[in-house]
N, CA, C and O of each residue as an XYZ file, in Angstrom:
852
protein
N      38.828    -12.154     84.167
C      39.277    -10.787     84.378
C      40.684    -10.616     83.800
O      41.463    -11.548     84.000
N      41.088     -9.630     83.161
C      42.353     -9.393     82.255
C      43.370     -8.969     83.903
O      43.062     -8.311     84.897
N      44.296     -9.524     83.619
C      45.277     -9.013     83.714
C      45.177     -7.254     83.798
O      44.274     -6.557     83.333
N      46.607     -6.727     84.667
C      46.524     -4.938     84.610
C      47.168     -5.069     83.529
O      48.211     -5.680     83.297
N      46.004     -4.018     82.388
C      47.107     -3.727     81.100
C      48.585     -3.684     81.074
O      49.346     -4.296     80.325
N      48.894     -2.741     82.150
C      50.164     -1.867     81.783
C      51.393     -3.222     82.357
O      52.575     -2.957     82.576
N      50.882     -4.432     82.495
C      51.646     -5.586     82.738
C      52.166     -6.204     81.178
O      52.901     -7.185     81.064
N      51.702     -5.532     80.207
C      51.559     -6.292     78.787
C      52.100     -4.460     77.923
O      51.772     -4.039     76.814
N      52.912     -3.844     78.900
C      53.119     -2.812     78.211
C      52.294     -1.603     77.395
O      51.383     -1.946     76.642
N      52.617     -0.209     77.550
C      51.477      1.000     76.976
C      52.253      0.980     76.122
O      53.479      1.077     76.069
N      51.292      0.814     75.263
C      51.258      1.591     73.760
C      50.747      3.036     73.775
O      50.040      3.605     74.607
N      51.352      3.526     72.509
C      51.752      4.768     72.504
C      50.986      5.069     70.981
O      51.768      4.626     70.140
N      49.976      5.546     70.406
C      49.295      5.899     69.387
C      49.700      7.182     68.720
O      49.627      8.170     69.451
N      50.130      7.389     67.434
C      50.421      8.790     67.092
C      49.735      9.223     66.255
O      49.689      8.714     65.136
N      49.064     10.229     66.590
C      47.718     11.254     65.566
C      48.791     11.325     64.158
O      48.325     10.643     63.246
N      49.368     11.619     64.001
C      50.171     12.519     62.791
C      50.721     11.850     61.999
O      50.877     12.269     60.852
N      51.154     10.661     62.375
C      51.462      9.405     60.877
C      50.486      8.088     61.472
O      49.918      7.849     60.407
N      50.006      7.250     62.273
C      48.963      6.305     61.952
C      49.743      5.741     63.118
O      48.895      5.331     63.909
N      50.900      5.533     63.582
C      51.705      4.576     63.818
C      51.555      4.093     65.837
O      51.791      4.661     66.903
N      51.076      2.860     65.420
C      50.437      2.551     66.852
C      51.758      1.564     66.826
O      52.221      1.031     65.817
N      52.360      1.421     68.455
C      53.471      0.826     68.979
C      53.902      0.720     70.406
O      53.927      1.777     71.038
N      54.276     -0.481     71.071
C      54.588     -0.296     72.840
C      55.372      0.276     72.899
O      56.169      0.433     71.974
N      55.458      0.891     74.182
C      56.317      1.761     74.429
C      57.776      0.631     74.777
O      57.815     -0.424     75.410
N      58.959      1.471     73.988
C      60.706      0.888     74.170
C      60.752      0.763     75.303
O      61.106     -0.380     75.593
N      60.524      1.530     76.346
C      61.796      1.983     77.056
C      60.374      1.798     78.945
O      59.968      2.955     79.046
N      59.981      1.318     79.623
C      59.600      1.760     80.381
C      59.891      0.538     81.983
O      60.613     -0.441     81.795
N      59.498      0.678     82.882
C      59.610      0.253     84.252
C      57.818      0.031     85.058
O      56.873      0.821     85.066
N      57.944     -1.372     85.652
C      56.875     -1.398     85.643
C      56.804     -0.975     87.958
O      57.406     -1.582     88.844
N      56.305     -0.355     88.023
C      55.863     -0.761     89.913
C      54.571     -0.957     90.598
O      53.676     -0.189     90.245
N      54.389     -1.524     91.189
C      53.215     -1.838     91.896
C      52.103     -0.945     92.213
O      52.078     -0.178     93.175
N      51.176     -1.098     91.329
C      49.752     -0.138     91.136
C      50.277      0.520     89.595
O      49.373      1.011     88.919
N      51.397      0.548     89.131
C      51.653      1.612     88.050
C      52.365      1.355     86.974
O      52.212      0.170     86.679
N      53.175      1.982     86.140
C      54.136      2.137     85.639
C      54.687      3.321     84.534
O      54.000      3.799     83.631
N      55.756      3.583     84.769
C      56.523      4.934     84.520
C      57.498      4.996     83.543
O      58.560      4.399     83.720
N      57.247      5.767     82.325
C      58.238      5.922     81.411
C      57.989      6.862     81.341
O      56.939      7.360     81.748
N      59.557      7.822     80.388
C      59.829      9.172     79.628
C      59.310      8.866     78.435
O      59.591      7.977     77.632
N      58.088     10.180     78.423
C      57.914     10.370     77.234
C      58.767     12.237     76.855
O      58.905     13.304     77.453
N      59.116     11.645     75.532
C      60.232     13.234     75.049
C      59.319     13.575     73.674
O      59.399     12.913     72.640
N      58.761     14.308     73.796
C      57.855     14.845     72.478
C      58.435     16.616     71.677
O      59.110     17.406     72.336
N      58.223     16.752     70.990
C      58.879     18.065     70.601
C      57.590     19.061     69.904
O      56.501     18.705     69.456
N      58.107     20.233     69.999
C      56.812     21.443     70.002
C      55.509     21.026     69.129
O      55.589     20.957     67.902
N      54.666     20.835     69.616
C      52.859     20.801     69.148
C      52.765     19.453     68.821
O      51.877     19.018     68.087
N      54.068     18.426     69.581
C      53.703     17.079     69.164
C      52.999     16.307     70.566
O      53.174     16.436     71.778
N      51.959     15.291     69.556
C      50.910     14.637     70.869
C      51.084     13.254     70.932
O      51.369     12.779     69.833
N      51.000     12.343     71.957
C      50.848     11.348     71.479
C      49.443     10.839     72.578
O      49.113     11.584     73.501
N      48.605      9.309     72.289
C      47.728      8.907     73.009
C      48.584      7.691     73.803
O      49.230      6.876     73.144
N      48.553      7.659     74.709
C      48.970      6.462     75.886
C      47.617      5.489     75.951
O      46.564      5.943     76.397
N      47.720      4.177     75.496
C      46.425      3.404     75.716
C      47.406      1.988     76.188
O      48.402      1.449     75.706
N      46.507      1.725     77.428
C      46.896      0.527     78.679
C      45.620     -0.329     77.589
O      44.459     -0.028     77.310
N      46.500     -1.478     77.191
C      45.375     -2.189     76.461
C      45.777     -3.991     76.701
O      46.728     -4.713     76.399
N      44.482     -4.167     77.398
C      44.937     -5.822     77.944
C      45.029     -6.421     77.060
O      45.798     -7.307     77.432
N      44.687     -6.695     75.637
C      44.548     -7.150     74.917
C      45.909     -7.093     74.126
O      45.893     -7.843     73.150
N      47.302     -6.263     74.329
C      48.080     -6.706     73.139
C      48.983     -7.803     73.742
O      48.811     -8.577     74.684
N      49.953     -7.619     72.924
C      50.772     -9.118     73.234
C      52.233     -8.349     73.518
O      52.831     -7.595     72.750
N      52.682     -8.846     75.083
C      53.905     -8.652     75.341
C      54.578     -8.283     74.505
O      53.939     -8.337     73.455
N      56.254     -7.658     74.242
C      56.971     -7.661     73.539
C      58.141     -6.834     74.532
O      58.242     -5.980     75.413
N      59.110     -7.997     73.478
C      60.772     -7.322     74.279
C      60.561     -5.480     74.831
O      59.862     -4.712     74.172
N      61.159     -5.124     75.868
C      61.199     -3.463     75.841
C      62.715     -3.561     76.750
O      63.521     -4.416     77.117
N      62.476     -1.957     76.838
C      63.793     -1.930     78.083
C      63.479     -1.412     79.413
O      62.581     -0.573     79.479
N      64.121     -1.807     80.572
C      63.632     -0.883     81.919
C      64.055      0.172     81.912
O      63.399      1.138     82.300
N      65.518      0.264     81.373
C      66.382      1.585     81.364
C      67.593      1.385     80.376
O      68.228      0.406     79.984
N      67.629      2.576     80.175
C      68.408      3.309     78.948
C      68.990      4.445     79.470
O      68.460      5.027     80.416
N      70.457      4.997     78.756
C      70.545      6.133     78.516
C      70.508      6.976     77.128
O      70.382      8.195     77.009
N      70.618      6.230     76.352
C      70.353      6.501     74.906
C      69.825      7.765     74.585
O      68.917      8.125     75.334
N      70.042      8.302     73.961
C      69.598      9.601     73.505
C      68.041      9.654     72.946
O      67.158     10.476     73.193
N      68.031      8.858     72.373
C      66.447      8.747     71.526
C      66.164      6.648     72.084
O      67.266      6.105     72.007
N      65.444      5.981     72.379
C      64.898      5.055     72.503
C      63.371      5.133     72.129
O      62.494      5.710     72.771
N      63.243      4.439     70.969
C      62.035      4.267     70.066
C      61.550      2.659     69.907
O      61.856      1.679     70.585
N      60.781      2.774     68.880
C      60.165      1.450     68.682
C      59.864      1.360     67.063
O      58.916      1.960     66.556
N      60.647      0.659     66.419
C      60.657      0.889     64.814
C      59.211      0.247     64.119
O      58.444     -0.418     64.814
N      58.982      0.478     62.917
C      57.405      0.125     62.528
C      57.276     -1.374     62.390
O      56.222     -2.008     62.441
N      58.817     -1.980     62.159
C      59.130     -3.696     62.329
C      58.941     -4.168     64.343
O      59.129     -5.261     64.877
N      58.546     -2.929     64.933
C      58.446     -3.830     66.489
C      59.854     -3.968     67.079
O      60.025     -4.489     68.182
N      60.824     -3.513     66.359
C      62.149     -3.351     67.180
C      62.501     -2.099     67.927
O      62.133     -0.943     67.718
N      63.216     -2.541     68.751
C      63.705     -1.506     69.706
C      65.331     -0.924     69.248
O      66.444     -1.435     69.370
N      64.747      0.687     68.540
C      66.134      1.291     68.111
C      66.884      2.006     69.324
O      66.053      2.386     70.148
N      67.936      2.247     69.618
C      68.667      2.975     70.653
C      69.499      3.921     69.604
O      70.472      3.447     69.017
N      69.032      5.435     69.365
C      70.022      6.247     69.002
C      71.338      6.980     69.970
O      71.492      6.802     71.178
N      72.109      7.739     69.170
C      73.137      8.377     69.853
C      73.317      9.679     68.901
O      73.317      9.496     67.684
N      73.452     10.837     69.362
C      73.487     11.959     68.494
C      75.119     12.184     68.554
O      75.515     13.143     67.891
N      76.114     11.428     69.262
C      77.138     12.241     69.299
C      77.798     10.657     69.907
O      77.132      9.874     70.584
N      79.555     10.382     69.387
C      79.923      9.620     70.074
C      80.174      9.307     71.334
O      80.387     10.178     72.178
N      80.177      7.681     71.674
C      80.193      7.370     73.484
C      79.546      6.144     73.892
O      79.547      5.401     72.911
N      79.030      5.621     74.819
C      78.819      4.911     75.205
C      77.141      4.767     75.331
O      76.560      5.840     75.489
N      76.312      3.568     75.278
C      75.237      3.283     75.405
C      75.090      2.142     76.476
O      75.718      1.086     76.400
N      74.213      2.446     77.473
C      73.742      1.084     78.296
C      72.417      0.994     78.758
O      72.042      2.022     79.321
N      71.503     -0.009     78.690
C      70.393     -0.136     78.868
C      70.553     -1.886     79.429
O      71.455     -2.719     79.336
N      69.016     -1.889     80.101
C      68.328     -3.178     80.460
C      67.661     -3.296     79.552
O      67.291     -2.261     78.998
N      67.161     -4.802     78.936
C      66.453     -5.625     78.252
C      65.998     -6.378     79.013
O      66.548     -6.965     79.945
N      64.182     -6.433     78.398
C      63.332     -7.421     79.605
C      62.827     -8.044     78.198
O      62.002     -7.436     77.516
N      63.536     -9.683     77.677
C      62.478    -10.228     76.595
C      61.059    -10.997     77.231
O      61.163    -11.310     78.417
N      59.969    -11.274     76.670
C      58.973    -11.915     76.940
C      59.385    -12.709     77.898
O      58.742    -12.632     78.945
N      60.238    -13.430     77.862
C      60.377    -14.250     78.974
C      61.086    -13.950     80.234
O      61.525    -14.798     81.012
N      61.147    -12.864     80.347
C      61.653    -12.211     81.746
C      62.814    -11.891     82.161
O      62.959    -10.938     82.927
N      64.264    -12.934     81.549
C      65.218    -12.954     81.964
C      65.945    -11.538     81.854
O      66.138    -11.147     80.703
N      66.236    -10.982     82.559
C      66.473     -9.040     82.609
C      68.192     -9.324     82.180
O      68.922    -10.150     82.726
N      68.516     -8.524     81.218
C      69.972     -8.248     81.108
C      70.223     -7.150     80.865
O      69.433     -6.383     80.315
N      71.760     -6.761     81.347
C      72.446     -5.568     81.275
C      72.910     -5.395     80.075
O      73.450     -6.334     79.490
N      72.824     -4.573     79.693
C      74.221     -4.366     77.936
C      74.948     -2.656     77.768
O      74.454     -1.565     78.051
N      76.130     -2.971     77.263
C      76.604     -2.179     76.820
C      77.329     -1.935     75.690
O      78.328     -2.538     75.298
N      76.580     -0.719     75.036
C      77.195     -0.471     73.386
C      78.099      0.443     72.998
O      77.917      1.544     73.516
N      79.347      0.336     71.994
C      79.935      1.373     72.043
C      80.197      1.982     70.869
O      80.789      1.206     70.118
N      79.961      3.299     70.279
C      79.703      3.479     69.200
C      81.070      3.935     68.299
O      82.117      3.896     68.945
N      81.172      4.326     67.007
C      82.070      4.408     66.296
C      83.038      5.684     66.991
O      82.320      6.099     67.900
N      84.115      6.370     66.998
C      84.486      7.557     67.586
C      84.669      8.969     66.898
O      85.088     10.015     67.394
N      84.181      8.665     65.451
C      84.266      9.928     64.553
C      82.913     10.897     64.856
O      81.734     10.562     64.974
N      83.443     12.009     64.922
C      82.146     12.667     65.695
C      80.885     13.091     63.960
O      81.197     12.810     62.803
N      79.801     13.660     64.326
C      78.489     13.594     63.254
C      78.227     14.943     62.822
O      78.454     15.676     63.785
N      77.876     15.574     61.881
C      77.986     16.575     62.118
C      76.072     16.817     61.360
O      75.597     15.837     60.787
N      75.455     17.747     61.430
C      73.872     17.740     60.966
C      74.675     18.881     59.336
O      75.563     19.731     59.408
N      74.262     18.627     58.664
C      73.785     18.795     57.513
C      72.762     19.874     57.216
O      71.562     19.607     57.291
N      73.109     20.855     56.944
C      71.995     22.358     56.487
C      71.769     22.593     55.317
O      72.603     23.225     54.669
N      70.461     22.105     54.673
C      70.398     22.194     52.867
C      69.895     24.141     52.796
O      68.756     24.603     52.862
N      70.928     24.730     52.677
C      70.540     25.900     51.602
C      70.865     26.305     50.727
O      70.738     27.482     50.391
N      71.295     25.575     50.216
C      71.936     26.180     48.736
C      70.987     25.463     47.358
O      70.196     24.536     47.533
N      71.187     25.935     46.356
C      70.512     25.179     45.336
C      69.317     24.661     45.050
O      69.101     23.687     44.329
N      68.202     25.611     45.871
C      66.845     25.131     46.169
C      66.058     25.885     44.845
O      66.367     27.051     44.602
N      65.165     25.284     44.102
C      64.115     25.670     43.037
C      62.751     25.341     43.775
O      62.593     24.394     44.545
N      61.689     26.373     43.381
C      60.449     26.340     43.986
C      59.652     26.396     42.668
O      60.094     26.913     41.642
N      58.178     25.698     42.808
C      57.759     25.658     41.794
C      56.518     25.725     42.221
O      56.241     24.903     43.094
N      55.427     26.655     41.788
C      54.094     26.552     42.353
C      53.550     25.828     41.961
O      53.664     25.524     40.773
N      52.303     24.930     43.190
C      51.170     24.480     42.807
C      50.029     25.250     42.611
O      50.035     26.460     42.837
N      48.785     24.491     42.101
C      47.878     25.224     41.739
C      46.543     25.389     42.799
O      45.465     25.982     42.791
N      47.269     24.525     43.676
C      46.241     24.163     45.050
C      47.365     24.988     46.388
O      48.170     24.330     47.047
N      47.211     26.137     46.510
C      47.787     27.232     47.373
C      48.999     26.201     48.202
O      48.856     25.772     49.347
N      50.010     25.983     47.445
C      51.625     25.033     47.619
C      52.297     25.589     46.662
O      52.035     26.530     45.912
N      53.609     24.585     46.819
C      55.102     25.142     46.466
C      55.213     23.568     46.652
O      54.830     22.825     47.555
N      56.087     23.270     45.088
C      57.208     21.996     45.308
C      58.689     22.233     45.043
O      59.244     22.390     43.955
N      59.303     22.226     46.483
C      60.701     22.520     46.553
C      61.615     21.361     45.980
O      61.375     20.200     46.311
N      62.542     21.629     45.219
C      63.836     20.415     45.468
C      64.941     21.119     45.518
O      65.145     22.287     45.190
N      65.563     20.406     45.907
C      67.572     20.482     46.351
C      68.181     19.464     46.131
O      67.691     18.376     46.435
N      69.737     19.605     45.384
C      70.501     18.600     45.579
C      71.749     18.742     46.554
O      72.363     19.796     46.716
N      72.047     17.513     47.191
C      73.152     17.861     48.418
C      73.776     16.798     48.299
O      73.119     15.816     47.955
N      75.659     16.596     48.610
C      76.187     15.751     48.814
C      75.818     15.139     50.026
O      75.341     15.816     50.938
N      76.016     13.748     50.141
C      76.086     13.476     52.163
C      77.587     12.639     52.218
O      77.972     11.885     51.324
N      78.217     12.897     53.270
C      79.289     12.115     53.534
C      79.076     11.188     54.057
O      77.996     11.191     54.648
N      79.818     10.053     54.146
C      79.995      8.900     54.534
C      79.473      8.498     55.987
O      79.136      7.370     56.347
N      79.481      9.676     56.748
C      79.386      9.328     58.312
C      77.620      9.485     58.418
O      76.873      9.052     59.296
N      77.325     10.188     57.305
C      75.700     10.092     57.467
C      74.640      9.208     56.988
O      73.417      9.348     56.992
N      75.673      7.916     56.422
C      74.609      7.166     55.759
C      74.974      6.098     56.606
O      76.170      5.961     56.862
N      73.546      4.750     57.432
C      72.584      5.491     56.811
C      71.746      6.058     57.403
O      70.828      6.589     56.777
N      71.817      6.129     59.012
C      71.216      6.598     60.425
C      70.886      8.331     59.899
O      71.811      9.058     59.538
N      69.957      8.631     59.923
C      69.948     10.200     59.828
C      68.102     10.481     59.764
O      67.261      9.583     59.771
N      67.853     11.840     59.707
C      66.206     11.891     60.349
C      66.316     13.513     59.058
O      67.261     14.300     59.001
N      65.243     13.544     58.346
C      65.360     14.862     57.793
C      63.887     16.205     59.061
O      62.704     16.218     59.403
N      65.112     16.992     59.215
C      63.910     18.048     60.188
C      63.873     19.304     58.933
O      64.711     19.762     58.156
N      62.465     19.554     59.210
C      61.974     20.684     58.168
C      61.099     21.478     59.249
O      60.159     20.936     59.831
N      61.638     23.340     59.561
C      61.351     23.925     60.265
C      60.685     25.049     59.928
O      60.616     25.383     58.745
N      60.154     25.721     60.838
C      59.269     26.878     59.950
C      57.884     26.684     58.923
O      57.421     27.609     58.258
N      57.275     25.137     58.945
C      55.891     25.151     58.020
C      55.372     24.830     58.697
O      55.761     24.555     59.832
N      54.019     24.713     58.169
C      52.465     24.433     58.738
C      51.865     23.425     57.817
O      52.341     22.602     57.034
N      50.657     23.768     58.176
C      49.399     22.543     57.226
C      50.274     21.583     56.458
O      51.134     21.228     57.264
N      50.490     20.966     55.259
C      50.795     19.586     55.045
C      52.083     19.683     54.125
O      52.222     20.349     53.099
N      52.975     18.859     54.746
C      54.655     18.363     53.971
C      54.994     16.852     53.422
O      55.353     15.910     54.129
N      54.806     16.836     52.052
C      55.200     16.044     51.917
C      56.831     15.519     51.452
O      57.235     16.281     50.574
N      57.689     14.627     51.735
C      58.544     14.363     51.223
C      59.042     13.057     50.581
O      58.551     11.930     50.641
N      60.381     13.594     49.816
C      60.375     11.884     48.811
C      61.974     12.413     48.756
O      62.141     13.584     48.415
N      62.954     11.736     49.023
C      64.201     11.478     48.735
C      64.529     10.450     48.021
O      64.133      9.295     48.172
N      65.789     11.157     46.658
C      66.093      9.883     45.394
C      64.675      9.272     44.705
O      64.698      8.696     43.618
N      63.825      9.412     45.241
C      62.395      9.139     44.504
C      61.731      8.426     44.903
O      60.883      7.843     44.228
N      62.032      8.160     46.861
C      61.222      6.891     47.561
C      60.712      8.518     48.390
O      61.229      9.603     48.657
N      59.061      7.653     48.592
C      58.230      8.366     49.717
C      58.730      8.175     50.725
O      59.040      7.068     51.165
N      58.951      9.630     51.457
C      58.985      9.394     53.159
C      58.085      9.271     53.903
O      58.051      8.876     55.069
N      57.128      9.699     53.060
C      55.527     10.082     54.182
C      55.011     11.620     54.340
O      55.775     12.557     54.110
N      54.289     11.722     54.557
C      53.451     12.925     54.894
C      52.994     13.453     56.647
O      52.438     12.740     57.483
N      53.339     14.571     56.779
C      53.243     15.168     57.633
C      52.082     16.817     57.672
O      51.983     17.852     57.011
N      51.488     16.264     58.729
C      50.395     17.780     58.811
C      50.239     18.384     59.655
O      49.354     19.226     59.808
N      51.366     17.969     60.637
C      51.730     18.528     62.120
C      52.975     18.582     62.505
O      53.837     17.868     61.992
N      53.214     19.427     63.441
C      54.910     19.547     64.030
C      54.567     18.027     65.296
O      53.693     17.658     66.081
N      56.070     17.541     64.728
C      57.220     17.914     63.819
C      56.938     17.342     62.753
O      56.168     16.383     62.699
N      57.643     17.954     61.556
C      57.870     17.743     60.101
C      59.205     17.258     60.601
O      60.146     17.967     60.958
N      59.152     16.060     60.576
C      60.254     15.452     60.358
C      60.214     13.884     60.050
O      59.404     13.139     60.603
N      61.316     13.376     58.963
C      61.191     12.157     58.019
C      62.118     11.311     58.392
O      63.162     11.958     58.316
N      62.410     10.038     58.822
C      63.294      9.233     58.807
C      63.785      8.812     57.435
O      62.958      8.400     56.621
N      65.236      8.894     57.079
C      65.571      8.676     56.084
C      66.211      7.377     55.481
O      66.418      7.172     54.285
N      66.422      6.731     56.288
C      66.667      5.162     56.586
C      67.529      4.770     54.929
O      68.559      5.336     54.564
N      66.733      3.598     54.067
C      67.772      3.558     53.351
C      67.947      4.327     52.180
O      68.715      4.063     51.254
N      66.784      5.808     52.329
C      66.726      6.482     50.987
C      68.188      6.885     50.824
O      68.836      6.649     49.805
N      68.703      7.568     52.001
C      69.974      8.421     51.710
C      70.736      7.953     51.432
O      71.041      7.117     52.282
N      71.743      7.961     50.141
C      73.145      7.186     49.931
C      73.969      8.499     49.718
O      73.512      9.589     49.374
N      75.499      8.130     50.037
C      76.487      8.626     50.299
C      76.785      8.989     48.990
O      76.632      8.080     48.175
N      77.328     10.507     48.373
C      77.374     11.262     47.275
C      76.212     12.093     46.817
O      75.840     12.987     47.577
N      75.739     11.960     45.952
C      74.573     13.199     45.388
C      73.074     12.335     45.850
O      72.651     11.186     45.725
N      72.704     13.305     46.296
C      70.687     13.287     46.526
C      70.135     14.262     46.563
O      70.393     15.401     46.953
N      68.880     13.510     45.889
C      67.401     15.065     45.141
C      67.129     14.486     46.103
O      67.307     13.296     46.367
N      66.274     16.006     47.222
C      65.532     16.099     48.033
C      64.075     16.703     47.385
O      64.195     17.522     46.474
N      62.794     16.349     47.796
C      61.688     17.179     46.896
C      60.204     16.715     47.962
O      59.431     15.781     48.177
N      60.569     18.374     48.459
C      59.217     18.486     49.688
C      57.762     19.368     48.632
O      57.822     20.447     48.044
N      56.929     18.676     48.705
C      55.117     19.582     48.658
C      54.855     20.010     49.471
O      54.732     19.351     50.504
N      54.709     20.883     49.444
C      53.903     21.910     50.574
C      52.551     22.425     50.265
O      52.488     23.167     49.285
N      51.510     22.189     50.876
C      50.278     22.765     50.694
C      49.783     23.604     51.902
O      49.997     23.305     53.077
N      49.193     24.535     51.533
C      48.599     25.900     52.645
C      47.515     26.052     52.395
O      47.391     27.116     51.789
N      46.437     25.463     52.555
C      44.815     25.506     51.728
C      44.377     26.394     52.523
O      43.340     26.841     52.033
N      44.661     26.989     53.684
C      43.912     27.695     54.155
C      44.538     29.225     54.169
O      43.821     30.225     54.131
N      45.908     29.256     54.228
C      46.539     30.347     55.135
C      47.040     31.112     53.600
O      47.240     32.326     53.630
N      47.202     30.457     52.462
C      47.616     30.342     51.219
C      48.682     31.338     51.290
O      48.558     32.539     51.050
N      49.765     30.704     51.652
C      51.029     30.649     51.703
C      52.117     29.685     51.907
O      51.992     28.693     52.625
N      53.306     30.023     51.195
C      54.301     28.622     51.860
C      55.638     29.298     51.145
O      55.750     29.960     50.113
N      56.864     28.731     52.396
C      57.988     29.187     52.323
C      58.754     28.431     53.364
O      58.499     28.332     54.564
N      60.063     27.750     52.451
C      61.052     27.180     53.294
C      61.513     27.201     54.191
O      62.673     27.614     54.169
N      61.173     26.957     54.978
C      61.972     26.933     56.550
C      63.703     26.336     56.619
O      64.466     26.166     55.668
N      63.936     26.132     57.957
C      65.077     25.949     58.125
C      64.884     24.130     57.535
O      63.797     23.599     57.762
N      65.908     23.364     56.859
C      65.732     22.183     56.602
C      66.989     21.304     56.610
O      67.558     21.386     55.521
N      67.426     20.732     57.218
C      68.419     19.733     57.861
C      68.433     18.355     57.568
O      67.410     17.714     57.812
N      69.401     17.797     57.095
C      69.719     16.091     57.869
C      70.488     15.984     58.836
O      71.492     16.696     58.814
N      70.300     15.177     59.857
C      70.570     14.967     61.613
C      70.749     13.838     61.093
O      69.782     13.235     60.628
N      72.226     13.214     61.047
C      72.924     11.706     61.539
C      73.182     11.476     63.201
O      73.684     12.288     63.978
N      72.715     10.210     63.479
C      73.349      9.549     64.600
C      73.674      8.496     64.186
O      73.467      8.111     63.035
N      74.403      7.682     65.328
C      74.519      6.637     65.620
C      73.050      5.562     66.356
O      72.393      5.652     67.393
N      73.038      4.560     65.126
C      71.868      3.772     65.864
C      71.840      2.534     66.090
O      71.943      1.971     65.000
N      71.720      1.476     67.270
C      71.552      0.116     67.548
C      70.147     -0.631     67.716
O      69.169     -0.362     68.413
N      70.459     -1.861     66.652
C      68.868     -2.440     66.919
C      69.009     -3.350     68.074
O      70.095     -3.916     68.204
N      67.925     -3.607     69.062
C      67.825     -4.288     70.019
C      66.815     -5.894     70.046
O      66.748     -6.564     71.076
């Protein structure tokens, strides 16, 4: 007889990029166990208690602004704004520790691309947008691109690496080591096969501060 799944940690399945992963951040109690999930408008995820995976480091508690689980199986702790970070760590082997992180003190500021945008139609009811934008120093290289206002499917590619594709809210891309500090081509596809339309929404880079665990 297995073991109670949720002793070996829930994984967390996401319809909208593929990406199956345990949950960072949770607390286990007797009959149960309880974590925050923080999802944002029309986003889903599947919770599956599965006896079958294999332990892995998480945390009991955090205050962190964002606590995730990177596609390498690490545990990121963001910060949108300078200050202090503290969480518990439970590795496989049980021993529970306290930590505390403290982040740089220059404050972040998000990044609004509207200027300098060219649209170019496709022939399959889309639009391929690009922009070029400086980024300063404080945004490379922690930062997330949010694209607001579309529907049906976004694709993006910064400097000329794929971010991935999106066909649900949120449209939003981790930008990890595409973004470098000085000039970057941004260049989103947009397709509307059904609604046959498309038009730029609001579109941002969001820097934080981030620690791997």
């Amino acid at each position: 007889m297995h073991p109670f799944p949720w002793r070996r940690g829930p994984e967390l399945w996401e319809p909208a990029c593929g990406k199956i992963g345990q949950a960072a951040c949770h607390s286990h109690r007797e009959g149960g166990i309880s974590f925050q999930l923080d999802l944002a408008r029309y986003e889903s995820v599947f919770v599956v208690l599965n006896p079958s995976t294999q332990p892995e480091v998480y945390l009991q508690a955090s205050d962190a602004d964002e606590t995730v689980r990177s596609d390498k199986g690490e545990i990121v702790l963001r910060k949108y704004a300078p200050g202090t970070v503290q969480y518990i760590v439970v590795p496989p082997d049980g021993k529970i520790e306290e930590k505390r992180l403290v982040t740089p003190s220059r404050p972040l500021s998000t990044l609004a691309l509207r200027e300098g945008r060219s649209r170019t139609a496709l022939e399959a009811n889309g639009d391929v947008y690009k922009c070029r934008f400086d980024c300063a120093k404080d945004l490379v290289p922690s930062a997330r691109l949010a694209v607001e206002g579309k529907t049906q499917v976004v694709e993006a590619k910064l400097n000329g690496r794929d971010l991935g594709l999106r066909f649900a809210c949120p449209f939003s891309f981790e930008l990890g080591g595409a973004l470098r500090e000085g000039a970057n081509e941004l260049e989103l596809r947009h397709a509307e096969p059904y609604t046959f339309t498309s038009r730029l929404g609001n579109t941002k880079v969001v820097p934080y501060y981030e620690f791997h665990v």
